[in-house]
N, C-alpha and C positions, 0 to 999 in steps of 0.2 A: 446705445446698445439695445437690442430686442429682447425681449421677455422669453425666458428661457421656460422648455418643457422640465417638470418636475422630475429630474431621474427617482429621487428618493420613493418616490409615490407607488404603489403596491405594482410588483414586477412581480410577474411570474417569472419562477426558477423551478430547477429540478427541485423534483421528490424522491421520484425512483428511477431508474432506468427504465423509461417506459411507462412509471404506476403516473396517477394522479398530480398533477402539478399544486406546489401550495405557494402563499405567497406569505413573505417575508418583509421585506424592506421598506418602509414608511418613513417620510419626511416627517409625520407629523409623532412617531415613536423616536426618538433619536435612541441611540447607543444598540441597534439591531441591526446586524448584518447577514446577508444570505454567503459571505465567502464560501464560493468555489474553486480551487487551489485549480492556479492558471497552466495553461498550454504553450510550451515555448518549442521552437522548430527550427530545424536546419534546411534555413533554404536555396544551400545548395542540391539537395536531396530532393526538394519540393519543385524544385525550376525542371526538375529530370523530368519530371510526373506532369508538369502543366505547364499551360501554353505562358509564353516569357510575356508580359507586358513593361510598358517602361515606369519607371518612377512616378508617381503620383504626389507631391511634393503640398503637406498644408501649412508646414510653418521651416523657411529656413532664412532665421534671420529676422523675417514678416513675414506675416501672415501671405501666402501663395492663394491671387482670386483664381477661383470662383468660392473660396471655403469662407466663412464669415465667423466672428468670435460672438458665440452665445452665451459666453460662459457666467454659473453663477458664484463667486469666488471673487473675492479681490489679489490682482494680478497687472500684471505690466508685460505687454509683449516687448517693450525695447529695454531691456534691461540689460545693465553691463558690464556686473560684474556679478557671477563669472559669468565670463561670453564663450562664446564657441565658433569656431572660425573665424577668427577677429572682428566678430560684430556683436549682433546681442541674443537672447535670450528671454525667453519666457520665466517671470518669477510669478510664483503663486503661493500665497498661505490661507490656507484651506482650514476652514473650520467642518464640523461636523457633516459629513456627506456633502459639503459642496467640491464644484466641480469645474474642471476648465472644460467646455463642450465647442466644438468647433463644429459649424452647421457646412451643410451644399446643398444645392439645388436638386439633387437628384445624382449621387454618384455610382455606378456600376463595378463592383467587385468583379465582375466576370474576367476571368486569368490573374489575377493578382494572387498572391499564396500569405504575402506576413504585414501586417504593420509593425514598423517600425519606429522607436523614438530613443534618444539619449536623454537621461536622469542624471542630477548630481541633490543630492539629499541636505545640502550647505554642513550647517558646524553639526546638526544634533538629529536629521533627516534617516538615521540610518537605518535600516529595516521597517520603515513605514507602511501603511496596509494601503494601495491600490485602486482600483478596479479599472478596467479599461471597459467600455460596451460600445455601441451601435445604436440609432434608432432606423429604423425598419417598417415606413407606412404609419409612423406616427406612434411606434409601438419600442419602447427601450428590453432590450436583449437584458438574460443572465449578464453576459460578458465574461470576461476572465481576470483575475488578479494577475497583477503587473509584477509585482518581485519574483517572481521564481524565473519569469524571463528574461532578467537580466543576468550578464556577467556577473558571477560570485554568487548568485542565487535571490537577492536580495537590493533594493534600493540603497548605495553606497553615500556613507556621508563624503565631504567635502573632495569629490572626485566625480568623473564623468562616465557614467558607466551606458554601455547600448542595451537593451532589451528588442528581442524579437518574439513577436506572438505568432500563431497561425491565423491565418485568418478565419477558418473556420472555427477558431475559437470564440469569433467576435459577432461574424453573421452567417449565416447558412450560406454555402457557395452560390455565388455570382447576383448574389443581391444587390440590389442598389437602397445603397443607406442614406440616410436625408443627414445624418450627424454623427458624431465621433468624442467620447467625455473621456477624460479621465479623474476618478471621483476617490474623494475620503471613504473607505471603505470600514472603518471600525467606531465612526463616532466620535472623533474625537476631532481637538484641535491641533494642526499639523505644523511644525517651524517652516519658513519659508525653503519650500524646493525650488528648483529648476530645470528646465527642459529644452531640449534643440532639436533639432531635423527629424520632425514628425512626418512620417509617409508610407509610404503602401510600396513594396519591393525596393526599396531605400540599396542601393549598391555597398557592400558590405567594406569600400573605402570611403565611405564616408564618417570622418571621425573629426569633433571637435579639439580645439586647440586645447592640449594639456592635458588629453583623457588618452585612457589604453587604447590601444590598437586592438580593434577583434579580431577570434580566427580567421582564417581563408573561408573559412566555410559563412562566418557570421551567426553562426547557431550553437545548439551541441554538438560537443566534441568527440566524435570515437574513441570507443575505449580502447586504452593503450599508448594512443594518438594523442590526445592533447586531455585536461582534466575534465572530469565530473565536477559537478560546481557542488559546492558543500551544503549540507542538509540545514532545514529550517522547522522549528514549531514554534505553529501559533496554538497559544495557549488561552484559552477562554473565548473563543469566538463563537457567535450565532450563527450557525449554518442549518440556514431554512428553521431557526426559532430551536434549534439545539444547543446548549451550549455542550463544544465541544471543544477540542484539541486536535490541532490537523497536525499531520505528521507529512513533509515534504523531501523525498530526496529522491535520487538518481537508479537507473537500473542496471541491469550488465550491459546493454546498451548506451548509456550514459543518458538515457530521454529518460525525462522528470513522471515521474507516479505518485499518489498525493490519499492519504489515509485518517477519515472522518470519523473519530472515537467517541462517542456521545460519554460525556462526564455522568456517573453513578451517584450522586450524592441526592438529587431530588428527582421529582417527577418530570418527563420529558414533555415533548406536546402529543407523543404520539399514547400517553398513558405508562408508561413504563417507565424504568427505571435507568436506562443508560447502562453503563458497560457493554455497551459493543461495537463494531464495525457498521459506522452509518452506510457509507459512500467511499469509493476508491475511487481515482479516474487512472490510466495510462493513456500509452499512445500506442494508436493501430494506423500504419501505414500513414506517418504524416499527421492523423487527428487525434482529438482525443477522447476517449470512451470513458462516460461517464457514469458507475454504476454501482446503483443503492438497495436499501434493503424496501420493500413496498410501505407506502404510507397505506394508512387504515387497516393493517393487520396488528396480531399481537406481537410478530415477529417483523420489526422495522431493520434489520439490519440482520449481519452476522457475527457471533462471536456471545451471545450469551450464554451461560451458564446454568444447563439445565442437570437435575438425577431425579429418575425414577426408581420408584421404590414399592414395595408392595400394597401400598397404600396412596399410590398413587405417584405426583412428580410434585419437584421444587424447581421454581425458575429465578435468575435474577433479575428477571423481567418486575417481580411480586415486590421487589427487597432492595433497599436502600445500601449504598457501601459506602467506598471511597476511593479516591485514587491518585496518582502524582505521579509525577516526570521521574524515572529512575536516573536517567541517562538522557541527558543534550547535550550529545558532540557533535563537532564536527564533519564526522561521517557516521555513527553509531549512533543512535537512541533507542529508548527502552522507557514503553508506558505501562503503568501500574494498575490495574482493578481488584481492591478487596471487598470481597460480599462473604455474610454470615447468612447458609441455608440451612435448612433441617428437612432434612429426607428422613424422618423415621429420629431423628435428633441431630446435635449441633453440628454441623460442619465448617469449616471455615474454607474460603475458596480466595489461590492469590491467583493471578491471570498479570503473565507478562506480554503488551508485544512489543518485538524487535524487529526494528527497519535498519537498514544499512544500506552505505554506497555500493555500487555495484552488484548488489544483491537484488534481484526483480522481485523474488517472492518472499514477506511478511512471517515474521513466525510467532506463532500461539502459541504459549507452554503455561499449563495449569499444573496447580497442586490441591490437591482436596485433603485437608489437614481434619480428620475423624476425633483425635486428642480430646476437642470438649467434651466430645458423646463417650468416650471411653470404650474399650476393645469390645467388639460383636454386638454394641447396642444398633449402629447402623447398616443396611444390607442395602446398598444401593447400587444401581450401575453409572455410568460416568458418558453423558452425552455429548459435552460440551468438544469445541466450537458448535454454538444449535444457532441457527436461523434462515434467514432467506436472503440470498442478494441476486437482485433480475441483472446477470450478468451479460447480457447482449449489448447496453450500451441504450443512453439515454435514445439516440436515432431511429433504433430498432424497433424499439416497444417490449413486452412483458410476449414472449409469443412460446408455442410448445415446445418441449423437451423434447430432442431426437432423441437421446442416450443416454444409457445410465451404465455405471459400472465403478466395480468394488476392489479390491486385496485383502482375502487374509492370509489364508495357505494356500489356494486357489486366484486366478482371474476370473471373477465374472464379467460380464458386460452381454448388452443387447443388443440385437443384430437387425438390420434391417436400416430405412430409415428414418421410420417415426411417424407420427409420435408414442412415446413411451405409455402404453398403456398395460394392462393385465394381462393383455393378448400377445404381446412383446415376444418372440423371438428371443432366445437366449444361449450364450457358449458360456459353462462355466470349466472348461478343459485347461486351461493353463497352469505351473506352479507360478509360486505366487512367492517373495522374501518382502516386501517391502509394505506394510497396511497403507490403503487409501483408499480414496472414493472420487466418481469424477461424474461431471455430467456436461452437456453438450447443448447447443441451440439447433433449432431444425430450421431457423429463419437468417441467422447469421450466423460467422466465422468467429464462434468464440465458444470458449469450456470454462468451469469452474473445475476446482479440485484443491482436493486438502490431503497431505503427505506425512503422515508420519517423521522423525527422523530418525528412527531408527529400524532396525531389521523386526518381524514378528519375533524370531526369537529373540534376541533383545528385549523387546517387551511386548509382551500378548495383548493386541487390541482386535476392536470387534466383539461383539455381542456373543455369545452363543446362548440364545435364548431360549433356541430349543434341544439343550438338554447333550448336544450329539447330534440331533436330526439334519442339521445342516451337514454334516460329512457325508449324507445320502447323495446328495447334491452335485459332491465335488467330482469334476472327471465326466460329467453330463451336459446334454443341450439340451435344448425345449424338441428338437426333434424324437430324441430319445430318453425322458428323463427317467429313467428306472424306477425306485421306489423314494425321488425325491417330492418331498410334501407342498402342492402347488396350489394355488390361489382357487377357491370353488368357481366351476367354471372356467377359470383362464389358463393362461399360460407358465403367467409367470411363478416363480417361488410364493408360498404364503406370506402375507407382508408381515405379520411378527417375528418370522425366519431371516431376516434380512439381517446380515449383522449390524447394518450400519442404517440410521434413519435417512433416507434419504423422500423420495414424494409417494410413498408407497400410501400413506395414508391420506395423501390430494384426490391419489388416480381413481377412484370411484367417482368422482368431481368435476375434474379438471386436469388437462394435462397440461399447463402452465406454470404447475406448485415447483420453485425453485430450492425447494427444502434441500437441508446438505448439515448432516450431524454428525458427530463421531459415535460410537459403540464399547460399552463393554461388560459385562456380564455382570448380572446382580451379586453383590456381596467385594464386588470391583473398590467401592469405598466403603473400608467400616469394619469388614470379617479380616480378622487375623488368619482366617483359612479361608479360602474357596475354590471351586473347580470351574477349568473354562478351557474348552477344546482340548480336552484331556491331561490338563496338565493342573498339576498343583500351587495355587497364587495367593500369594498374602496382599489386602488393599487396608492393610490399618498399619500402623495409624495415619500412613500417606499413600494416594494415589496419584502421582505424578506422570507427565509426559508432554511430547510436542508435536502441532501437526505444522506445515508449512502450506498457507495459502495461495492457491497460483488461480490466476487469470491472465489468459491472453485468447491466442488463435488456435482452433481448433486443429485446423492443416496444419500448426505446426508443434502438434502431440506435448505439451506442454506440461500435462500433467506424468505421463508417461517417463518425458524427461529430466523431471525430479526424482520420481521412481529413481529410475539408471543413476542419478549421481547419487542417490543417499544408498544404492546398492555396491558403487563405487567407494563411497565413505566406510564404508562396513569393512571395506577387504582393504583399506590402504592402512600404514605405518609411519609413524610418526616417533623421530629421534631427534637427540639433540647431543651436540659436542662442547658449544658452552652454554650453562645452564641447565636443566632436566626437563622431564616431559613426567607430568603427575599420573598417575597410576588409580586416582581416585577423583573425586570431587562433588559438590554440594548435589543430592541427590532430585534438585528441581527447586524451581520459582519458591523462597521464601522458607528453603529449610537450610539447616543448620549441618544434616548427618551428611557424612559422605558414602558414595558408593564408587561399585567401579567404573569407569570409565573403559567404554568397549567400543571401539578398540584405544588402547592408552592415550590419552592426552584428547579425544573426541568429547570434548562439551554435548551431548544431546538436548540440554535445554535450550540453545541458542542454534545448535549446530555450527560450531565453533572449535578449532584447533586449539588448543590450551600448552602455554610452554612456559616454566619458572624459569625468572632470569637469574645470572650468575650475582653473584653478592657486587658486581662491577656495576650492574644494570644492565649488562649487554645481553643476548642469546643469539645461537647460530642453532639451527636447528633444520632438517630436512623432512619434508614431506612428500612418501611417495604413495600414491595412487595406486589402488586395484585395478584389474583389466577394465581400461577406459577412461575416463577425465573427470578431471575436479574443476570447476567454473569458479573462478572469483572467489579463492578457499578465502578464509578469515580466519585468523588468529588472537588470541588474550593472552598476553605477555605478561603476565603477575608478575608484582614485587617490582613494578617498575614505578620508581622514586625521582624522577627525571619531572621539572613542572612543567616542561614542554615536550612537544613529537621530537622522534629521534634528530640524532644532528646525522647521521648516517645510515643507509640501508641498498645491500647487494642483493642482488640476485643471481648465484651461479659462479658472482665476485664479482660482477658486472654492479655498478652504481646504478640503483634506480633512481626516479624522483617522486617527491610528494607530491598530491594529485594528479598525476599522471601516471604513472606504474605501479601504487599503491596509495591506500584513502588508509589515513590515520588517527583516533582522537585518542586521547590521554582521557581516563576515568581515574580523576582523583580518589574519590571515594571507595575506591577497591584495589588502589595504587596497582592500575594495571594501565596496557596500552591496548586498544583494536586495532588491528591492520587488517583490511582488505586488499588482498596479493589480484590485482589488475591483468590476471592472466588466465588462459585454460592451460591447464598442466595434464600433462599425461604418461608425460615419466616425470621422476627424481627431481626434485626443484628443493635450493639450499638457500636459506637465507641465513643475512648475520643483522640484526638491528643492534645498535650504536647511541648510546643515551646521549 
């Protein structure tokens, strides 16, 4: 056997979308891993878009020449039981980062779209960590983790499960790779696996003896069409020297998005403290977009936890917390960050996020609990989600900001296209019910933005920092802006006027700063009274709320479209004929009081439909929609006492099925159930769930 190249050995991997590359992974560190949560593809979908090549075959049965086995792992290619196609099989038991690496002379990816293999995990393999890469000129690729692309989401124990990857997950298109590994990705020592029909566009009937049949398609599944495969976290993992917690599951789409939570409890490598959104990847036409918060600033991600105050700001950047898994279902979970700051005195801060099946966009919901400080000791405002993610996508780079643009009772945004400087062109004439903030790339097909879930009136966000000055503004452009207060010299608004932080304090700099924060008036946390846009608000002893995180494509108005359905959620109604629909509930992340519920049975912490079930277990309940659609609503069944998913559930009286018409996990610990209803609804939709 030949002396294999060191995969272990310092690989460069992503940092940020575009920032600085660092390097992680060493043989000679063992128990560090750079996991980046994998890319899995339907390549029926992808044969449409690229030229067909035939099968490329490196192991079926034996090794297919010209491939050669380089692998460092003890392993047996003729192995027999279990076999696959009535022959044999690859066994490997893999200790720490070692790897089965199949070499060639010189292979060319060019029209090829997925590699494919079958996995079986033997007695105790199941959910095992991965990594699939490439070597490339001598040079070993990131690569991508192997469970999420398989059936079920995960390496299946003592079953034969197919995984399909994209290929541009593994080498930049039409590369010619010298070798192919697939490697112990967490450190540890692994029970013996198994593996069969390793290849490059592998015909999607090709199934070993005794294993499922895959879709027609061989990939993900359309929603509606066939199931969303069930979510996953890994819990404690090094990603790029962070220990974090990745959160893995499906979109309305049913293609995999994948959520790098940097753990709060110590110090990170970037100097900070953790609690927030390292890295997200999706999938943009077929690939996937990889996108982090910049290495070497103070702000490496998004999602921390910043208030200003008159004496300046607190960040949980400064401040040690802690945090834990609320929620690992099925198709629902729910991550925990608690930090103790003092803006002016103690506050305590609980930070939920909630990922679901069929749900694309992530929700943030904070509570700023003032109680230590005691009433009007603290006058703070409330900035959080605060930081940076270069959302263009590892390929791209870090490049200018075409656009910017806000919600409060008005639409702002910039006109022209770009880059977003002080000299910015601007329309602020639109009304406005939904608070957000959005911003755009000038180099690529992609937007950030973060959504409230609920109406302004519902709950007043955004700054008004200047006092009122900002209503000078509203109902003007930069052609005309009457006697609104604008930036010395420029164009645009004065950057303290802004309600919402967005890069207003980069643009003297740089027009690159991906900054993106929420807003809300000083005395927001703390003052049992204060004033903000002409209305009278209490922020003691709680200031609660949620925004919802959207990344995708620009052309296809994405953040806009959350706007519309949470302006949708606002006007629709919610009843039930068995069991009730609550009238109140826990007033945000981590408190106890209840408020109303607006409109009844509308969860805003989760943005979630909420319905008590009848003393049976069962509820029938309808939910009808305002002018327009509700995407993939989700519902919390409380009082559901049932230890498993329902045995029954209609729609309309029509039988649906579990993961395929609806995603459902049982939350013991709240005796309740989540369902995600697998539909767009636009009128009247009745369901009955069945314990």
């Amino acid at each position: 056997m030949k002396k294999h190249l060191v995969l272990g050995a310092a690989t460069a991997v992503l940092a940020a979308c575009g920032g600085a590359s660092e390097v992680d992974r060493s043989s000679s560190t063992p128990g560090t891993s750079s996991f980046v949560p994998g890319a899995t593809v339907d390549p029926a979908a992808l044969s449409a878009a690229l030229p067909s090549a035939p099968t490329e075959w490196i192991y079926q049965g034996a090794l297919v020449s010209p491939w050669e086995d380089w692998s460092w792992t003890p392993h047996s290619l003729a192995n027999t039981a279990p076999a696959a196609e009535g022959t044999n099989s690859i066994a490997a038991t893999m200790g720490p980062w070692e790897a089965l690496y199949f070499a060639h002379p010189g292979f060319s990816t060019a029209g090829h779209s997925t590699f494919s293999l079958w996995v079986n995990g033997g007695a105790s393999g199941a959910g095992v960590a991965l990594r699939v890469t490439a070597n490339v000129g001598g040079v070993w690729l990131p690569g991508t983790g192997l469970g999420l692309a398989c059936a079920g989401g995960a390496v299946p124990a003592n079953t034969w499960s197919r995984c399909d990857i994209a290929l541009s997950a593994i080498a930049p298109d039409g590369a010619t790779i010298s070798g192919i590994a697939i490697q112990e990705d967490s450190g540890t020592t692994l029970p013996t696996l198994y593996f069969h029909s390793l290849g490059f566009d592998v015909p999607s009937a090709a199934t070993p003896d005794g294993g499922p049949s895959p879709a027609a398609d061989g990939g993900i599944p359309p929603a509606g069409k066939a199931d969303c495969r069930r979510m996953s976290v890994q819990n404690g993992v090094s990603v790029n020297g962070y220990a974090s917690d990745v959160y893995n599951w499906y979109d309305a789409n049913c293609l995999p998005r994948s959520a790098t939570l940097v753990r709060n409890d110590a110090v990170d490598p970037g100097g900070g403290h953790g609690g927030y959104l390292r890295q997200l990847s999706y999938q943009v036409d077929g690939l996937t977009r990889q996108c982090a918060g910049p290495s070497g600033t103070r702000y490496e991600g998004w999602g921390y936890s910043v208030n200003h105050h008159a004496a300046g700001s607190r960040s949980s950047h400064d401040v040690a917390g802690s945090y834990r898994t609320v929620l690992n279902g099925t198709h629902h979970s729910i991550h925990e960050f608690k930090v103790r700051l003092t803006p002016g005195g103690p506050v305590d801060l609980t930070v939920h996020w909630f990922f679901a099946t069929g749900r694309t966009n992530p929700v943030y919901a904070i509570t700023h609990d003032a109680t230590p400080a005691g009433p009007d000791v603290v006058a703070a405002d409330a900035r959080s989600p605060y930081g940076n993610l270069i959302f263009e996508g590892i390929a791209n780079g870090n490049g200018p900001v075409a656009g910017i643009g806000w919600g409060d009772q008005y639409r702002f945004t910039t006109t022209g296209s770009g880059p977003v400087t002080f000299d910015s062109a601007w329309d602020y004439r639109g009304g406005n019910a939904v608070p957000y903030t959005v911003m755009w790339s000038g180099t690529t097909d992609a937007e950030m933005g973060a959504v409230q879930t609920q109406t302004f009136d519902a709950h007043v966000s955004g700054g008004d920092y200047g006092g009122g000055l900002l209503a000078d503004c509203w109902g003007r452009t930069s052609a005309s802006p009457g006697s609104c207060l604008l930036q010395p010299a420029g164009a645009l608004l004065r950057d303290w006027l802004w309600p919402f932080q967005l890069n207003q304090y980069e643009l003297p700099f740089v027009t690159t700063s991906k900054r993106m924060a929420w807003g809300s008036s000083l005395g927001a946390v703390g003052q049992t009274a204060y004033s903000s846009f002409r209305r009278s608000l209490s922020g003691y002893p709680y200031q609660s709320y949620s925004v919802i995180l959207v990344l995708g494509k620009r052309s296809d108005q994405p953040t806009a479209a959350q706007v519309a359905e949470i302006e949708v959620a606002a006007a629709s109604a919610l009843s039930a004929t068995v069991g009730s629909v609550p009238a109140s509930g826990p007033g945000g992340v981590g408190r106890a009081d209840r408020v109303p519920y607006q409109p009844a049975g509308y969860d805003s912490t989760y943005g979630v439909w909420v319905v008590n079930a009848a003393s049976s277990g069962s509820a029938t309940f309808r939910l009808e929609p305002g002018l327009g659609a509700l995407l993939h609503p989700i519902f919390r069944i409380e009082g559901w006492t049932a230890a498993g998913p329902p045995a029954a559930v209609s729609l309309g009286g029509a039988a649906i099925a579990d993961g395929i018409d609806y995603f459902a996990t049982v939350d013991p610990a709240r005796s309740a159930l989540w369902l995600t209803l697998n539909r767009r609804i636009s009128s009247r939709a009745e369901l009955s769930v069945q314990p």
